[in-house]
C-alpha positions in Angstrom: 160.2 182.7 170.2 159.4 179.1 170.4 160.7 176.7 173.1 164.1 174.7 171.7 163.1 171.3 171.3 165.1 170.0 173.9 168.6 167.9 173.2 169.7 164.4 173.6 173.3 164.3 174.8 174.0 160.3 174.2 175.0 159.2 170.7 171.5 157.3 169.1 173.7 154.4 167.9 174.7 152.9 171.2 171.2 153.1 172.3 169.5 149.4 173.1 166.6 148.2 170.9 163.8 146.6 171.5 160.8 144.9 169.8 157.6 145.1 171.6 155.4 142.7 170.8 152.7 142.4 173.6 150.4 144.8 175.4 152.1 144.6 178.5 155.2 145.4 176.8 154.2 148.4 175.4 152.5 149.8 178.6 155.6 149.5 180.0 157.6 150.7 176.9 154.5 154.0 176.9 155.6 154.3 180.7 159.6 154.8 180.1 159.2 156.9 177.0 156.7 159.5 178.9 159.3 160.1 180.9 161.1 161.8 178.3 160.8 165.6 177.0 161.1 164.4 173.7 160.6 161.8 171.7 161.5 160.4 168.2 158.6 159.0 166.0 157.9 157.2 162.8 155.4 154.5 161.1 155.3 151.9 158.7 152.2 150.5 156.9 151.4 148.5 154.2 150.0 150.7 151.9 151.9 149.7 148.9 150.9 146.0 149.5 147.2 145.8 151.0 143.5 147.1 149.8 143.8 149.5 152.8 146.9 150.6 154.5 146.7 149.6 157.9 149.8 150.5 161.1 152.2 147.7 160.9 154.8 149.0 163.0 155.6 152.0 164.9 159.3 153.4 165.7 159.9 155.5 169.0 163.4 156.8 170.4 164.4 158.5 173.5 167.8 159.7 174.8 167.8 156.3 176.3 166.7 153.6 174.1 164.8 153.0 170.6 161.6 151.0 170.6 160.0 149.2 167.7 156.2 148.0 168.3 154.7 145.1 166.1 151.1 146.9 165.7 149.9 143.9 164.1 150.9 142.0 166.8 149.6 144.1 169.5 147.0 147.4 169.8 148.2 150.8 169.5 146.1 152.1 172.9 148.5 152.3 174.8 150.6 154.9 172.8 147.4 157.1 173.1 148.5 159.2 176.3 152.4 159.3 175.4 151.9 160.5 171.5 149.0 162.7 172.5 150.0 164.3 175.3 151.3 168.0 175.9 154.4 166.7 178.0 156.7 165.2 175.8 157.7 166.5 172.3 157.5 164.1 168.9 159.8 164.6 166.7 158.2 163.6 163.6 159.7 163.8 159.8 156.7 164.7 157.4 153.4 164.0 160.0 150.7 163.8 157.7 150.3 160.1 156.6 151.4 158.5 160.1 149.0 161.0 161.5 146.3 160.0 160.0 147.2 156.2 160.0 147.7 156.9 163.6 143.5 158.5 163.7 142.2 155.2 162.3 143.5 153.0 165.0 142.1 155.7 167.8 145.4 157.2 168.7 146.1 160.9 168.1 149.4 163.1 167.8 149.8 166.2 169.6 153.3 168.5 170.4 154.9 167.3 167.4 158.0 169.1 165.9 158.1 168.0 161.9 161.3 168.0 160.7 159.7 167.9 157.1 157.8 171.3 157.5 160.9 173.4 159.5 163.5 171.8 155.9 160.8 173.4 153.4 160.5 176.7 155.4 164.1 177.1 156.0 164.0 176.9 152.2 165.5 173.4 152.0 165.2 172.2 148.6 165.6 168.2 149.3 163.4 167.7 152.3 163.3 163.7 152.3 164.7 161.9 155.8 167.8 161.1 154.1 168.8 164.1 152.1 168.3 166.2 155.3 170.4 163.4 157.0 172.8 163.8 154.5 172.6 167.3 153.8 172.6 168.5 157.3 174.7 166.4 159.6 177.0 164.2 157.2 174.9 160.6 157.7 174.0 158.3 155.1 171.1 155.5 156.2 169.8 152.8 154.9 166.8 153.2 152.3 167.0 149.9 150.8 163.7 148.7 152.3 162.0 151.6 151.2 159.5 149.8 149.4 159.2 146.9 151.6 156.2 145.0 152.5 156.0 145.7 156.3 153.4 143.4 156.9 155.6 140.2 156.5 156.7 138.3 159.4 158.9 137.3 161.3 161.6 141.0 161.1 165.3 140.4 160.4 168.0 141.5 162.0 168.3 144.1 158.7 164.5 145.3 159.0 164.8 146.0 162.6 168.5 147.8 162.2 166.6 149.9 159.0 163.4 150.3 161.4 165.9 152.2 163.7 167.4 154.1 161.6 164.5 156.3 160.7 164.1 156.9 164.2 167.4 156.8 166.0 168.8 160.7 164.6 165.7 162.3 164.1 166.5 164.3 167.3 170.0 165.4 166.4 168.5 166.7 162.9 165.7 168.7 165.0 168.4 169.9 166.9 170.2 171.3 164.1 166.9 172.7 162.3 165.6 174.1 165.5 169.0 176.5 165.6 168.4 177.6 162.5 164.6 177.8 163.2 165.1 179.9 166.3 167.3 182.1 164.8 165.1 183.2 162.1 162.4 183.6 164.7 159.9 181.2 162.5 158.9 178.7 164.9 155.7 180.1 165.3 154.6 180.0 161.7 156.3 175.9 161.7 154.3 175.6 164.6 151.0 176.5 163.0 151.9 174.8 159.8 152.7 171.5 161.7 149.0 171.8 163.8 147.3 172.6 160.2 148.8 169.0 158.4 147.5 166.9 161.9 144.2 168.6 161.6 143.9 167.6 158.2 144.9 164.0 158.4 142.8 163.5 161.3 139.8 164.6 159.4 140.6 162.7 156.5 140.6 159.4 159.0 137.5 160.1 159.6 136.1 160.7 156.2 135.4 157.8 153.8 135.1 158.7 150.4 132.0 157.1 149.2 131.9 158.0 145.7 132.1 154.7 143.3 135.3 153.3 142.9 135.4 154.7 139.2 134.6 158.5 139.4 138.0 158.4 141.8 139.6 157.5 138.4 142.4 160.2 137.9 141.9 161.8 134.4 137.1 160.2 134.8 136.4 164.0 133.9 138.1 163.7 130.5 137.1 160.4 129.6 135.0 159.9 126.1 131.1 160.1 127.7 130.9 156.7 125.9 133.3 155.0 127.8 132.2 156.1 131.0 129.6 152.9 131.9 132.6 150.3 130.4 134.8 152.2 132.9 132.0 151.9 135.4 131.9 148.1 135.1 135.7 147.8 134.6 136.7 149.7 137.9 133.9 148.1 140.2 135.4 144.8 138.7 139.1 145.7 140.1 137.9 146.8 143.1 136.2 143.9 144.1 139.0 141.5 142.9 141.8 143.7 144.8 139.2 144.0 147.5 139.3 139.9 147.7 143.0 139.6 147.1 143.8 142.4 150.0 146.1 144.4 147.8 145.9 147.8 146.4 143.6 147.8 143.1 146.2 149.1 140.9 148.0 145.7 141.0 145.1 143.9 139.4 144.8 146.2 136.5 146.5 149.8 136.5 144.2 152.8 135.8 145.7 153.4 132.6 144.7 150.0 131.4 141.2 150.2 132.6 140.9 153.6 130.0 142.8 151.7 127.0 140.2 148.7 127.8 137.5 151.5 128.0 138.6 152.9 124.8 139.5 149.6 122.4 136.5 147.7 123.7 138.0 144.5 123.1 135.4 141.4 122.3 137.7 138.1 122.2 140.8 137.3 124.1 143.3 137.8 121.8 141.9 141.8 121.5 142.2 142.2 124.9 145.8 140.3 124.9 146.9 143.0 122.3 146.1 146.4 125.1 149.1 146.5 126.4 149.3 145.5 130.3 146.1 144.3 130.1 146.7 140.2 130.4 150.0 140.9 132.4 150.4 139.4 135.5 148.9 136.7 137.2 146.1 138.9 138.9 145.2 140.3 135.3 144.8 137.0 134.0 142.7 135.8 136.1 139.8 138.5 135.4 140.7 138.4 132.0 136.8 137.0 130.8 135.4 138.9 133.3 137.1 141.8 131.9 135.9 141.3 128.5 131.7 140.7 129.8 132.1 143.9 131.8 133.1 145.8 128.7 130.2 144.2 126.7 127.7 145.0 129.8 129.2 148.2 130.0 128.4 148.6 126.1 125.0 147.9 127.1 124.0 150.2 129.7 122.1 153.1 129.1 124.6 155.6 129.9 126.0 156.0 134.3 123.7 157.3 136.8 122.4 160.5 137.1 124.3 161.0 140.6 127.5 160.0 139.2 127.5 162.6 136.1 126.7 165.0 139.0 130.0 164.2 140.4 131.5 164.7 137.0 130.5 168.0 136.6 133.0 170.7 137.9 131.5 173.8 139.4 132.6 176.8 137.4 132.9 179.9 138.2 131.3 183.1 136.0 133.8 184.0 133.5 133.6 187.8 135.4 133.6 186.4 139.3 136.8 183.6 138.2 138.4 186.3 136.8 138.5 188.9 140.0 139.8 185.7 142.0 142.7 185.1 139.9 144.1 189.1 140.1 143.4 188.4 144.2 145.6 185.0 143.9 148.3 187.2 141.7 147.9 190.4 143.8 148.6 187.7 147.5 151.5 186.3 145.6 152.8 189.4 144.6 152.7 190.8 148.0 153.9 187.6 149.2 157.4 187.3 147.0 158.3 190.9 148.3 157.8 190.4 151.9 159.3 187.1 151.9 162.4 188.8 150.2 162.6 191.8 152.4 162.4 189.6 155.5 165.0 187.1 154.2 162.7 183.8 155.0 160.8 181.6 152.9 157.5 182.8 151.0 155.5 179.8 152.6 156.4 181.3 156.3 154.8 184.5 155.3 151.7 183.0 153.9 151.3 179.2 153.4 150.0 178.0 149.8 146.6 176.6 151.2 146.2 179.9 153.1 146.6 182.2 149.7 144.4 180.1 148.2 141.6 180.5 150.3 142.0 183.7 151.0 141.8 184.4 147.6 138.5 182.8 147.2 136.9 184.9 150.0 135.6 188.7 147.8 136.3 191.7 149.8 137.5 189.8 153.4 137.6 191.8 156.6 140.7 191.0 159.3 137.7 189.3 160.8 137.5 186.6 158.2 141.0 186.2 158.0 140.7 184.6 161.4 138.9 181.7 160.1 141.7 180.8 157.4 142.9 177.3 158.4 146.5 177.4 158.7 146.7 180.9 158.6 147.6 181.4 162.3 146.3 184.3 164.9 150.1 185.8 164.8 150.0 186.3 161.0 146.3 187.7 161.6 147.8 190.2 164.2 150.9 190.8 162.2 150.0 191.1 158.7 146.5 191.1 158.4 145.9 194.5 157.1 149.6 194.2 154.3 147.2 190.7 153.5 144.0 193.4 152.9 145.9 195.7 151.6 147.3 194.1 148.8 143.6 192.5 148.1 142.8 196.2 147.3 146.4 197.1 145.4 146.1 197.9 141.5 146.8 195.4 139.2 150.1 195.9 137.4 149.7 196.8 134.1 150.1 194.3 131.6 153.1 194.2 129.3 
């Protein structure tokens, strides 16, 4: 059984805050806080509101106080040894974006407890901060600033008492989780699941996806083959305007809009002012000619580059090899729903969704290459692997 994360006795909202807004501050703030055995972490960035989110602030809470760090007012560095060390717990609710966030300015997590992971494999159906808040220990917090642009300065009184809030009863919620975790004996399988989401965002912090901004269109693949150099020209047109204007490049033009454009061609003003969305808002208008000349150069081109329709094109399976994968994805989840039932715990403790799925891909697997499974955990190996084989090898049930 796991280690309890260990329990603040002192009610969070008597605890002092402070805003740390120099290096020196925060090496002394890093100092205090790594003398805890557990502590209480969250992030805010400015995704919604700049071409690339970046860390605007970061949230930390002991049993003693509650600490809010302007990171664009100072570097994140000195975090590096108190959120990555094996000393103190972080209590973390849903890990993955912060995480990798975190990656990109050099600072890694490590010993984190996600409150996100232990509500969806105790079977939680709501797993946001404030439904489990709610849910679990009766508190209702502030969400209005939800949405909120975190990069604007100077922080109100309200911002910096909402800031708190997402940190200040994170530990009392572990707490509560952690009971329920402990007593179900699946703290090894949140454990694993928990170390799987960090390893994933902190490879995708260091990946950058180079393929042109328009083959990252959601929906490119079903686009009309003549549209696809308009949408070309369109999409390499938003990005550099949103890339210039530092804000995400749906606000210049949404996605749908670039494949209405795409699809009505539009050669005078008024055609384009009659696609919906597409002359709205200030940003709009003021691409709106060079809107229309990237649709007629678009028209022009001889088709998209070679390397691009490459991208395009989805691997597919043989009709006979796709086929055996999908009975070992039905046989796995088969097996899956009765041992989750017959334990009494969630079907994701037994076997994690990414885990199925590559298992499934992998044609007649030995316990051997179940080990290399990311997610899948050395105790599940050791405690299922041959059920996980076994059921590989099951019959099919017969069709109705």
């Amino acid at each position: 059984m796991p280690d309890a994360v260990p329990t603040s006795k002192t009610d969070p909202s008597t605890h002092p805050v402070s805003l740390v807004t120099t290096e020196p501050e925060l090496v002394a703030a890093a100092k205090r806080l790594g003398q805890a055995p557990t502590v209480a972490f969250d992030l805010e960035s400015n995704g919604l509101f700049a071409y690339r989110a970046t860390a605007c602030l970061v949230q930390l809470s002991s049993a003693d106080e509650i600490v809010i760090v302007d990171a664009m007012a100072t570097p994140l560095a000195p975090l590096a040894d108190l959120l990555g060390s094996d000393r103190t717990v972080k209590i973390v609710h849903d890990v993955a974006f912060d995480a990798r966030i975190l990656a990109e300015n050099g600072v890694h997590l490590a010993n984190v407890r996600d409150t996100s992971v232990a509500a969806r494999m105790l079977g939680r159906t709501a797993t946001g901060l404030a439904s489990l808040l709610s849910s679990e220990l009766g508190i209702s917090i502030d969400k209005a600033l939800q949405q909120h642009d975190w990069g604007k300065r100077p922080l109100d009184a309200h911002a910096l008492a909402y800031l708190s809030g997402d940190v200040q009863h994170l530990q009392s919620l572990a707490d509560k989780l952690w009971a329920e975790v402990n007593e179900r004996n699946i703290g090894d399988a949140i454990d694993e699941e928990t170390r799987y989401r960090l390893s994933q965002a902190i490879d995708a912090a260091k990946t950058e996806d180079i393929r042109p901004p328009y083959i990252r269109l959601k929906g490119i693949d079903r686009a009309a083959q003549g549209d696809l150099p308009i949408l070309k020209r369109l999409a390499d047109l938003r990005e550099a305007r949103a890339k210039e204007l530092d804000v995400p490049p749906y606000k210049v033009l949404g996605p749908d809009i670039l494949f209405a454009i795409a699809q009505r061609r539009p050669k005078t003003m008024d055609d384009l002012a009659r696609i919906r969305g597409a002359t709205a808002g200030h940003r709009a208008r003021s691409i709106a000619r060079d809107v229309l000349r990237a649709v007629a150069s678009g028209i022009a081109d001889a088709g998209i580059p070679e390397e691009d329709r490459a991208m395009l094109q989805r691997p597919r399976l043989p009709s006979a090899i796709a086929k055996a994968r999908r009975a070992r994805e039905q046989r796995l989840t088969r097996w899956r729903k009765i041992e989750a039932k017959q334990r009494g715990i969630d079907e994701q403790v037994v076997l994690p969704g990414h885990c199925l799925q590559d298992i499934a891909d992998l044609d007649e697997p030995s316990v051997d290459d179940l080990y290399t499974i990311a997610g899948i955990g050395r105790f599940r190996v050791e405690r299922d692997g041959a059920a996980i084989l076994a059921a590989l090898n099951a019959p099919d049930e017969a069709s109705p």
